[in-house]
PASEBA-1860 file (N, C-alpha, C; in nm, 3 decimals):
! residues 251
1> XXXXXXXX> 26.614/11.108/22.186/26.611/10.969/22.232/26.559/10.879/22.120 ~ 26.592/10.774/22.102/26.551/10.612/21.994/26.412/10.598/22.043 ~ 26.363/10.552/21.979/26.235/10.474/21.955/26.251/10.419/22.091 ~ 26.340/10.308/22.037/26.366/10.175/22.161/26.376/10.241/22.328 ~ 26.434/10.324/22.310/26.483/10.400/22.447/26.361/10.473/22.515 ~ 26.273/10.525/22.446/26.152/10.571/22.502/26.040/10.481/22.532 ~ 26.028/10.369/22.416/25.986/10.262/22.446/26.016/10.196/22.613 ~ 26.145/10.174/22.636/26.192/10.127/22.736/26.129/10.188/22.873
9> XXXXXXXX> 26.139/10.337/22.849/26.109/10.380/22.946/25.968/10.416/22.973 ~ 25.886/10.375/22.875/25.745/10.372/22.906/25.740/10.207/23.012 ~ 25.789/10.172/22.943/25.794/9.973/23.036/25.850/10.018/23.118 ~ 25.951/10.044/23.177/26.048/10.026/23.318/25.895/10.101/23.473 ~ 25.858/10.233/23.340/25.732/10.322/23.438/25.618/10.217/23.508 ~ 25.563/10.164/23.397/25.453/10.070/23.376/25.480/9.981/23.478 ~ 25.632/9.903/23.485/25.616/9.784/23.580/25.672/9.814/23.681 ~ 25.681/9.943/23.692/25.723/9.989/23.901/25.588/10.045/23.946
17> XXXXXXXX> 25.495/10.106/23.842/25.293/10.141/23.888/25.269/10.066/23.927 ~ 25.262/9.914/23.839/25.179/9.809/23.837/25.196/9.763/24.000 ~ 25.300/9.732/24.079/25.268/9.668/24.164/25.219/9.764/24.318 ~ 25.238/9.894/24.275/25.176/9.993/24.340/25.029/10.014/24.320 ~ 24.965/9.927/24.277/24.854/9.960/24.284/24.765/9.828/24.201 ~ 24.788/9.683/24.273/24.789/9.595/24.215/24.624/9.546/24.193 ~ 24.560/9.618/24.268/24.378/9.587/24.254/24.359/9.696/24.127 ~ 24.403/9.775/24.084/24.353/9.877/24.018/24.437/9.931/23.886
25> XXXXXXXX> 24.363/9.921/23.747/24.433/9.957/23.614/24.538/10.052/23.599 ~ 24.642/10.045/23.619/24.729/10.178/23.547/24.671/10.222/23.411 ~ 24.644/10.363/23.438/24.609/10.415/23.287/24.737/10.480/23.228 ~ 24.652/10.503/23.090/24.801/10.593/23.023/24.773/10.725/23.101 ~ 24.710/10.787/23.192/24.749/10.917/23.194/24.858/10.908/23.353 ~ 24.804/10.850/23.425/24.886/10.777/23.522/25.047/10.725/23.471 ~ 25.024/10.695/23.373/25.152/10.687/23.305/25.246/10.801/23.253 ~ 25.144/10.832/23.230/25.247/10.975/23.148/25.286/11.070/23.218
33> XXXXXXXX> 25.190/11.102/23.317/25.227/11.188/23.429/25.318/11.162/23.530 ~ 25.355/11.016/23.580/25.439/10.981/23.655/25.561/10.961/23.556 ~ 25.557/11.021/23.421/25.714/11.026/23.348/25.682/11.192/23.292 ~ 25.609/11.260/23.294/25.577/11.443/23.313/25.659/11.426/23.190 ~ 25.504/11.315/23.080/25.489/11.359/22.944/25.378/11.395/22.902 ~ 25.339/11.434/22.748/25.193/11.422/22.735/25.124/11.320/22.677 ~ 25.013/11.256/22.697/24.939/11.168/22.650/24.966/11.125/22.470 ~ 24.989/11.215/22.417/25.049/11.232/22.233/25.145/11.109/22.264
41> XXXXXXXX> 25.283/11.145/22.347/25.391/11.109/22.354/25.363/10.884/22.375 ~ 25.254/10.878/22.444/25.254/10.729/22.490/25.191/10.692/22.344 ~ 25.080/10.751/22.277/25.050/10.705/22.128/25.106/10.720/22.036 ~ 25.219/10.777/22.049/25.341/10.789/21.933/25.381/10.619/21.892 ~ 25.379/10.583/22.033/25.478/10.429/22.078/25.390/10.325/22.052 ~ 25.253/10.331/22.133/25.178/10.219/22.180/25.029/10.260/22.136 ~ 24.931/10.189/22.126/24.794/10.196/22.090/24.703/10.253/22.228 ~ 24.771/10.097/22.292/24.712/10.158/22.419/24.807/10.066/22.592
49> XXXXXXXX> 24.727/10.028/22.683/24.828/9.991/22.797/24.860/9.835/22.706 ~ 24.777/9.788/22.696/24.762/9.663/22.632/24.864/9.547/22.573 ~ 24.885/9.715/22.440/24.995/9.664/22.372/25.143/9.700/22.383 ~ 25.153/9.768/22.528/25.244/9.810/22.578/25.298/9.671/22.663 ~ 25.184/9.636/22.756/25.225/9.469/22.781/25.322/9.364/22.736 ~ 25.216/9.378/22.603/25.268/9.314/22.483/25.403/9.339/22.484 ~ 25.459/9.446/22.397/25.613/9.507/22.365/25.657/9.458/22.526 ~ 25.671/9.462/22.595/25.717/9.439/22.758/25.776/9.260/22.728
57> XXXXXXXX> 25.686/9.242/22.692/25.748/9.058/22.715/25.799/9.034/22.583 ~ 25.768/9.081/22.470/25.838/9.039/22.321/25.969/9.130/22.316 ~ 25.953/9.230/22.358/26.098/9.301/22.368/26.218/9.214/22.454 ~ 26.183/9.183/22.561/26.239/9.102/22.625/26.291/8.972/22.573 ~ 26.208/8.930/22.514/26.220/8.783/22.384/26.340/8.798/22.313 ~ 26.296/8.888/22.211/26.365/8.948/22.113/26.512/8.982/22.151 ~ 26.546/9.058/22.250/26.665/9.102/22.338/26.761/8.928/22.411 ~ 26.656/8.870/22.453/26.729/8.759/22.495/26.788/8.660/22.383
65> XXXXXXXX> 26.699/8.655/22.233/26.749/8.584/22.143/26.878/8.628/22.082 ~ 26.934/8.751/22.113/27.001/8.778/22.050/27.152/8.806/22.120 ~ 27.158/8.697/22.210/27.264/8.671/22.358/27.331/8.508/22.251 ~ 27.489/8.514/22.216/27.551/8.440/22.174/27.519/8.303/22.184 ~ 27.458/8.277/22.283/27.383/8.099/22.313/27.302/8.073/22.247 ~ 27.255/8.170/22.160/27.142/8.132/22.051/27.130/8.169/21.927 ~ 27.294/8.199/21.909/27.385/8.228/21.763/27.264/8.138/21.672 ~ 27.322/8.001/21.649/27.316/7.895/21.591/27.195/7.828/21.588
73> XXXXXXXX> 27.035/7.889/21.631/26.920/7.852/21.656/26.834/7.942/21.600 ~ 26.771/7.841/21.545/26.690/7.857/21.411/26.562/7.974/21.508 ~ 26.566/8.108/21.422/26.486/8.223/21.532/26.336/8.217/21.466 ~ 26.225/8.259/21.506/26.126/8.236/21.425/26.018/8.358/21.472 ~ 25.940/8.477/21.405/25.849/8.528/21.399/25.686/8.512/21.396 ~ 25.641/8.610/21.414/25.497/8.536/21.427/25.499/8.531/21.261 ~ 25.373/8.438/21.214/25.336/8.387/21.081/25.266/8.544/21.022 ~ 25.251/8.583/20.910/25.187/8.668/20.839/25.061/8.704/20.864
81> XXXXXXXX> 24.996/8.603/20.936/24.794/8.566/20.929/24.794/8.597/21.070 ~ 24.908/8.586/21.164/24.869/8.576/21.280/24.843/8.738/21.356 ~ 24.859/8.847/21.267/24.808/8.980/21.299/24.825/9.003/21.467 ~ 25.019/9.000/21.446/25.027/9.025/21.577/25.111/9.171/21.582 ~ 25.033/9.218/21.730/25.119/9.397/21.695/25.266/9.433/21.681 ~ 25.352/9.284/21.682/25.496/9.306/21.686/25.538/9.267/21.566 ~ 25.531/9.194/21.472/25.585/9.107/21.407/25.724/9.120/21.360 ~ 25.746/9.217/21.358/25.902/9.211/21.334/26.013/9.204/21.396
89> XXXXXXXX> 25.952/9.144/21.566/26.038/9.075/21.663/26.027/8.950/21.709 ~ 26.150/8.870/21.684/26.169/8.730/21.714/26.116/8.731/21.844 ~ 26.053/8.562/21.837/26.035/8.552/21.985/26.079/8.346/22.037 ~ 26.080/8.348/21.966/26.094/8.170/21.964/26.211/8.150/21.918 ~ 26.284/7.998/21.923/26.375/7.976/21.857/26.400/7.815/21.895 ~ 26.443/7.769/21.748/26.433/7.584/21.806/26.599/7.567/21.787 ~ 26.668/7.448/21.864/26.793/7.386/21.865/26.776/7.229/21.790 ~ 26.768/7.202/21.707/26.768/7.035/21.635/26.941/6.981/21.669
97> XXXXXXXX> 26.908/6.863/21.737/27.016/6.790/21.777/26.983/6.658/21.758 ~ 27.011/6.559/21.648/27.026/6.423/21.650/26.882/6.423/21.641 ~ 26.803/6.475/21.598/26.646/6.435/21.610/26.561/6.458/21.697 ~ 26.632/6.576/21.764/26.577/6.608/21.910/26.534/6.777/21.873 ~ 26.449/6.840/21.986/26.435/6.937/21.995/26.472/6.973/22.098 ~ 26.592/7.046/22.141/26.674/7.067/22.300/26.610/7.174/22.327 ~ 26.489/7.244/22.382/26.477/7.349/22.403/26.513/7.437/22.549 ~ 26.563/7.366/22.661/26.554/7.367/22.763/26.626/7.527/22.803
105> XXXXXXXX> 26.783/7.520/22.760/26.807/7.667/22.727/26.704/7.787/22.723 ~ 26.615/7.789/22.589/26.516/7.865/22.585/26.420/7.925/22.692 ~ 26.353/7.791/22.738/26.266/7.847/22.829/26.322/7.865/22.957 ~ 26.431/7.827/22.996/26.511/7.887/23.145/26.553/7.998/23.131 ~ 26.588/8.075/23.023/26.625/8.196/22.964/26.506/8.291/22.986 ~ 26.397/8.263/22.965/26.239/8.348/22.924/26.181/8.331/23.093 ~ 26.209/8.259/23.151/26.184/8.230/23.304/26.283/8.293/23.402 ~ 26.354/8.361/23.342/26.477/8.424/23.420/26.372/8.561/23.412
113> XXXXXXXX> 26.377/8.612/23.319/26.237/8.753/23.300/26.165/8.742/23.380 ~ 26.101/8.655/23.403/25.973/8.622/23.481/25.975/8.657/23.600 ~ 26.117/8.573/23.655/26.184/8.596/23.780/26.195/8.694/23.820 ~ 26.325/8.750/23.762/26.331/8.917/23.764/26.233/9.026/23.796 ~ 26.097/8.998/23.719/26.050/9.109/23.770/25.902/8.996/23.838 ~ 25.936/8.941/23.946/25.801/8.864/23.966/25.685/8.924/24.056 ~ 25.693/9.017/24.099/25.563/9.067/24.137/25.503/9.135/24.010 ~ 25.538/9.228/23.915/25.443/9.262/23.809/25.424/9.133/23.739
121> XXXXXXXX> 25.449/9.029/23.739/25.414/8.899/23.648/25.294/8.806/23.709 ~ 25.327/8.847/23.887/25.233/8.791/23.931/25.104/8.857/23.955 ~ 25.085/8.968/23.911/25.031/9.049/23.930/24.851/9.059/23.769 ~ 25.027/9.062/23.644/24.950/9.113/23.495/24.877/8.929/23.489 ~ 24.964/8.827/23.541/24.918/8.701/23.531/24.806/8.683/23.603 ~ 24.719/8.755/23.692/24.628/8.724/23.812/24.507/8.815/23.831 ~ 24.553/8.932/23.711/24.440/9.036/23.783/24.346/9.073/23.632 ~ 24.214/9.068/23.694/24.116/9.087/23.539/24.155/9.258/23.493
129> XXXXXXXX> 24.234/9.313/23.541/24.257/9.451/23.528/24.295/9.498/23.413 ~ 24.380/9.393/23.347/24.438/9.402/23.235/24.426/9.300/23.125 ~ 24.444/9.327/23.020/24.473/9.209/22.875/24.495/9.089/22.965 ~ 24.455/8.929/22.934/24.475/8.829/22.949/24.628/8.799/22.881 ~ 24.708/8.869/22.970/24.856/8.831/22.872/24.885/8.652/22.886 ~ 24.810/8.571/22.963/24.803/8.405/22.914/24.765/8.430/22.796 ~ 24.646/8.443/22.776/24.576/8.367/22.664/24.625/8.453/22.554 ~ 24.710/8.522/22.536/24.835/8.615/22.409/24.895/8.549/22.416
137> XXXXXXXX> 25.011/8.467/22.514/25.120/8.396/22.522/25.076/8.272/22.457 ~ 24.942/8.192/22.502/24.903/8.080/22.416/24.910/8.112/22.291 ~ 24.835/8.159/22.247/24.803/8.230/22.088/24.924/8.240/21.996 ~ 25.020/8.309/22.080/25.136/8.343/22.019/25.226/8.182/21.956 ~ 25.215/8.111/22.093/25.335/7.994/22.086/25.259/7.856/22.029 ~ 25.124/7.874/21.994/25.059/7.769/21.919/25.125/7.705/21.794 ~ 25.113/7.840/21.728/25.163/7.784/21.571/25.303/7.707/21.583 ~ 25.439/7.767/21.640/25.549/7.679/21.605/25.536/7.563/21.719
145> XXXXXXXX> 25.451/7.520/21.824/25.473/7.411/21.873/25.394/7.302/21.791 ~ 25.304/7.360/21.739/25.218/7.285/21.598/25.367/7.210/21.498 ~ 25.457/7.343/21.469/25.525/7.302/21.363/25.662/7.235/21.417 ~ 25.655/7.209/21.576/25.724/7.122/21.659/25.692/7.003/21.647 ~ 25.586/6.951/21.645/25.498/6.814/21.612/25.561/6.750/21.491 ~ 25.546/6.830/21.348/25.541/6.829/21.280/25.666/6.756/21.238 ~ 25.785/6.816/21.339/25.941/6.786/21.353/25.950/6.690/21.366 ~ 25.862/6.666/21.461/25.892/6.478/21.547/25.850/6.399/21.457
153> XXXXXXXX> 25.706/6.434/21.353/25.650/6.338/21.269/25.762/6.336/21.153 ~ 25.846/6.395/21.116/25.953/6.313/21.056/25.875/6.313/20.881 ~ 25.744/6.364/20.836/25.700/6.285/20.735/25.594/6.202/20.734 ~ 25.574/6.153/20.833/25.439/6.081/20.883/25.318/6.145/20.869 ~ 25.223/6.142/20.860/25.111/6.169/20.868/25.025/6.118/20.969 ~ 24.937/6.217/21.034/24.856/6.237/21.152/24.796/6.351/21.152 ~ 24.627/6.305/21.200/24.531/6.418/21.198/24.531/6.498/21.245 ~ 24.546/6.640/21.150/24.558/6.802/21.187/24.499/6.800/21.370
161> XXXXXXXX> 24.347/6.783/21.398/24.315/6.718/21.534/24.387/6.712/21.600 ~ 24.489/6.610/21.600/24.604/6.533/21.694/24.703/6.594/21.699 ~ 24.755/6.660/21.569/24.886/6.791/21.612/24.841/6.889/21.684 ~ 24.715/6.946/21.650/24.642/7.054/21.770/24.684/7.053/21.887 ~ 24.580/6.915/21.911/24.586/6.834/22.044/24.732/6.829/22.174 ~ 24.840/6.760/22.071/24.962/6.754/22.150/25.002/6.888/22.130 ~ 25.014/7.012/22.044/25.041/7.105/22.048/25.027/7.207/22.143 ~ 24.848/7.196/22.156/24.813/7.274/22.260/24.824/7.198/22.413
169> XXXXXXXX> 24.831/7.069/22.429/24.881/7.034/22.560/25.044/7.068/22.571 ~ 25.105/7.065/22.530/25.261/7.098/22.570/25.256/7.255/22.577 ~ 25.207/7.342/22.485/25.212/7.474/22.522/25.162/7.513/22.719 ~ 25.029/7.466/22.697/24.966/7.476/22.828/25.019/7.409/22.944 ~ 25.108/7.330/22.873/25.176/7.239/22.994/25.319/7.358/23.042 ~ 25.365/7.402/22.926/25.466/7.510/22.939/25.452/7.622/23.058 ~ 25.327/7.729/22.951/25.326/7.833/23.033/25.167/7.851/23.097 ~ 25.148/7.771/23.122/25.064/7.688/23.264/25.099/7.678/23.391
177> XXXXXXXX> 25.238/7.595/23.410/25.276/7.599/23.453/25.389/7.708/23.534 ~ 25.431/7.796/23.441/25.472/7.921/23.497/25.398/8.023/23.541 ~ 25.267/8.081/23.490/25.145/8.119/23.565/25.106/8.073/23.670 ~ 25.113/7.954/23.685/25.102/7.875/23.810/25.175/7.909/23.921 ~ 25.296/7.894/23.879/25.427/7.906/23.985/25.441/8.068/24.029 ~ 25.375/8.181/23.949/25.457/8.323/23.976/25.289/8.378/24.046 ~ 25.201/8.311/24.018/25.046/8.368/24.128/25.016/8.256/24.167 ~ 25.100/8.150/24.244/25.070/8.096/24.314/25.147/8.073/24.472
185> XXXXXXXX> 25.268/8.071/24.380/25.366/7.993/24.475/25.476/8.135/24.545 ~ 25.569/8.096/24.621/25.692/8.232/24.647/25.814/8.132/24.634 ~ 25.806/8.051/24.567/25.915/7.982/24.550/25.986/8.000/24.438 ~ 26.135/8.008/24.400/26.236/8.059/24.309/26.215/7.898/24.252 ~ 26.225/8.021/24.086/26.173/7.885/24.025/26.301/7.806/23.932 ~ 26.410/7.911/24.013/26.543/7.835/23.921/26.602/7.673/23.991 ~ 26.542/7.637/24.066/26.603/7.534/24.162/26.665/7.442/24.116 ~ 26.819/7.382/24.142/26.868/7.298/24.059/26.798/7.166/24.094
193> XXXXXXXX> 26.705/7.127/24.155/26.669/7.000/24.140/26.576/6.987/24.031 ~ 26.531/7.059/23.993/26.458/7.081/23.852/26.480/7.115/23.741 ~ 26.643/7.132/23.745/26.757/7.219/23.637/26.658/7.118/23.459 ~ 26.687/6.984/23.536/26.691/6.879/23.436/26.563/6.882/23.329 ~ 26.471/6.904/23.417/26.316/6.915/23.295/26.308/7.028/23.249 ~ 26.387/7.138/23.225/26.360/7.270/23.105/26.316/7.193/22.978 ~ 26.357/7.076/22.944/26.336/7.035/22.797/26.201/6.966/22.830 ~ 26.151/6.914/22.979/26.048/6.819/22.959/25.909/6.831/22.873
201> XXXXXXXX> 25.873/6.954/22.818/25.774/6.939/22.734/25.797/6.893/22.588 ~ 25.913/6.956/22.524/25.976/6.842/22.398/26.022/6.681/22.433 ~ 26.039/6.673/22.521/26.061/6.526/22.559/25.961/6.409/22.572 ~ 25.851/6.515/22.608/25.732/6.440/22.637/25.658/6.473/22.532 ~ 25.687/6.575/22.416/25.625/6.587/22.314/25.665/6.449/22.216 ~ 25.785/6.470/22.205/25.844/6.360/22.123/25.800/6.216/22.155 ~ 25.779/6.188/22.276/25.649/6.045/22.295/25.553/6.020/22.234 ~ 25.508/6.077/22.277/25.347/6.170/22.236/25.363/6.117/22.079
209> XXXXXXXX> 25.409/6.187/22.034/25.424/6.154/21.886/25.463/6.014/21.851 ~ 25.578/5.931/21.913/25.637/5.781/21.867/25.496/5.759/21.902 ~ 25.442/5.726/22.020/25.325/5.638/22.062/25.226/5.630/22.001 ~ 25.190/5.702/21.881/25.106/5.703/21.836/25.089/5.617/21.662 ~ 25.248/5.552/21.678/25.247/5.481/21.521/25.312/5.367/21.618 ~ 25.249/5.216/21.474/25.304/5.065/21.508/25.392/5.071/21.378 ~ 25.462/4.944/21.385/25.495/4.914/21.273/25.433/4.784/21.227 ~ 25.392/4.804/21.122/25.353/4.700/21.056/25.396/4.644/20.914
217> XXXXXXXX> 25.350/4.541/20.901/25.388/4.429/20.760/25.376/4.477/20.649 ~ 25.439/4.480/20.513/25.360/4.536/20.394/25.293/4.422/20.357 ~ 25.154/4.434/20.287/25.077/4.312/20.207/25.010/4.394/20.154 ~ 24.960/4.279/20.042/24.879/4.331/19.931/25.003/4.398/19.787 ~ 24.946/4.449/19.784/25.026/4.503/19.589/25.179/4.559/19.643 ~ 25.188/4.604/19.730/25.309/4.663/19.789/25.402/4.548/19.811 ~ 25.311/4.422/19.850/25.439/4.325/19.864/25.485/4.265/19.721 ~ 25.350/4.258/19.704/25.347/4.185/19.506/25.481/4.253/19.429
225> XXXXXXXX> 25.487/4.409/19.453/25.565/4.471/19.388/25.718/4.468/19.432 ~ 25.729/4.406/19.540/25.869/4.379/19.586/25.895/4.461/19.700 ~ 25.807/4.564/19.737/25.792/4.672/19.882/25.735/4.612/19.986 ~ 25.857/4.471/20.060/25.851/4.387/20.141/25.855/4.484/20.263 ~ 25.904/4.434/20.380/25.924/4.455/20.470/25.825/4.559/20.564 ~ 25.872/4.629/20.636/25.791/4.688/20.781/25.767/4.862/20.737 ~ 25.626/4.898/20.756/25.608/5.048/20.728/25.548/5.103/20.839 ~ 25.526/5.197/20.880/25.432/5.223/21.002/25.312/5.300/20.978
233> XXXXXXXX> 25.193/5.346/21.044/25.083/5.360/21.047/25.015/5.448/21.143 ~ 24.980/5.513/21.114/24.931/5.587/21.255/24.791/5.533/21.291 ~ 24.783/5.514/21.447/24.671/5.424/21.519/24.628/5.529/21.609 ~ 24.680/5.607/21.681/24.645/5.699/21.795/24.722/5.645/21.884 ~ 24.707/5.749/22.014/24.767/5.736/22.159/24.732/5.579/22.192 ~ 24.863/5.474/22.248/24.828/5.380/22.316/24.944/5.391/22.464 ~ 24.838/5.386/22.579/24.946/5.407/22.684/25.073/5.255/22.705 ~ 25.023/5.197/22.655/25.091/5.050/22.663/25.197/5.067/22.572
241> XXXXXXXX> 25.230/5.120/22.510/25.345/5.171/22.377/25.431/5.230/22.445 ~ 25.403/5.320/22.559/25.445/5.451/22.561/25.585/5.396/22.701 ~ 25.742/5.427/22.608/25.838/5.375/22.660/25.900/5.483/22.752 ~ 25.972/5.429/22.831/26.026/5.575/22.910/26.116/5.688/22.809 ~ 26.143/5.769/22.889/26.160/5.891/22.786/26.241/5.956/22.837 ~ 26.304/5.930/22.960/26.443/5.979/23.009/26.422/6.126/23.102 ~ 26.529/6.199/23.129/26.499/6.296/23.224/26.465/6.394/23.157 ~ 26.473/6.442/23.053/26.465/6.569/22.953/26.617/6.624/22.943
249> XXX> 26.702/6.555/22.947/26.847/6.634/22.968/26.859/6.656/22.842 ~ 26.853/6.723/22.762/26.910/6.732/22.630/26.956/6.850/22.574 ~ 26.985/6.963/22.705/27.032/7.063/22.669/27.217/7.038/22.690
END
């Protein structure tokens, strides 16, 4: 059998335990024995349950990026520094359209997973039993929504602070909200009356960002020198700036 294939079938084990026994840790020996292997065989693959988790949702990533709808979209890995146990599987991927970031595709795609298997999600999302797979998923999707900001600023300049800031609110606004919905709610979270906001956190990112520059006059040596006209400035968040921003349709 492949790597991948044994891999697989350590995950498929893992997330038919998990909801059999949802107050209480699946161990690896529980594991291995309900696939009548030996304990060697799960550390060949994995460190420990942990990072078996892990591989569970980046495999999944990785597998979905590589579905024809996301030919043409720029794929992206974790960074070098970020000492993550996968790195050599995609997990992100951005669409640039006209100055836009369409991501909406993406995350209805990664929410279909979710779906699919939603009692172990509501489960690894809710119970101190296991790895905080939130606060991995934050960690993970920090850096390129950082370098999402970055998109919108066009060139502009604004304090490292403030890309944080909107960075880490749109992430948390992301998968916040899907934690929310899979240990909270029993409601299917594909509903077409909501088809429309898959993009709403780039949409509302991209505000976020205009609202935070004026334009202003050149004076002083800039005009002296003939560098008339209007430059802009960054001031911070003003809610009085902040223009509507449409439905998020931009997939």
């Amino acid at each position: 059998m492949s790597k991948a294939s044994v891999q697989q079938r350590f995950a498929s084990a893992f997330m038919t335990l998990v909801p059999q026994t949802p107050t209480k840790r699946v161990t690896v020996a529980e594991l291995t024995r309900y696939l009548h292997v030996d304990r060697k065989t799960f550390y060949n693959y994995f460190d420990n349950i942990d990072s078996l988790m892990i591989w569970i949702y980046r495999d999944y990533l990785a597998k979905m990026l590589e579905d024809a709808l996301f030919d043409d979209w720029e794929k992206e890995k974790p960074s070098a520094d970020a000492f993550d146990p996968y790195p050599e599987l995609p997990f992100y991927a951005r669409r640039r359209e006209k100055g836009l970031l369409c991501q909406g595709p993406y995350f209805k795609a990664m929410a279909y997973h979710w779906e699919n298997h939603r009692r172990y999600y509501s489960i690894v999302f809710s119970s101190s039993c296991y790895l905080d797979l939130f606060d991995y998923i934050i960690a993970l999707f920090l850096p390129p929504f950082r370098e999402d900001v970055r998109y919108y600023l066009d060139g502009r300049q604004m304090p490292d602070i403030v890309v944080d800031f909107i960075a880490e609110y749109h992430v948390m606004g992301v998968f916040g909200r899907l934690r929310y919905h899979f240990t909270q709610t029993n409601k299917f979270i594909m509903q077409d009356e909501i088809d429309s906001f898959w993009n709403y956190a780039h949409t509302a990112m991209k505000e976020s960002v205009e609202c935070c520059f004026e334009a202003v006059e050149r004076r002083g040596i800039a005009r002296l020198l003939g560098q008339g006209g209007q430059t802009v400035r960054f001031r911070g968040y003003h809610r009085e700036r902040f223009s509507e921003c449409g439905d998020g349709r931009l997939s």
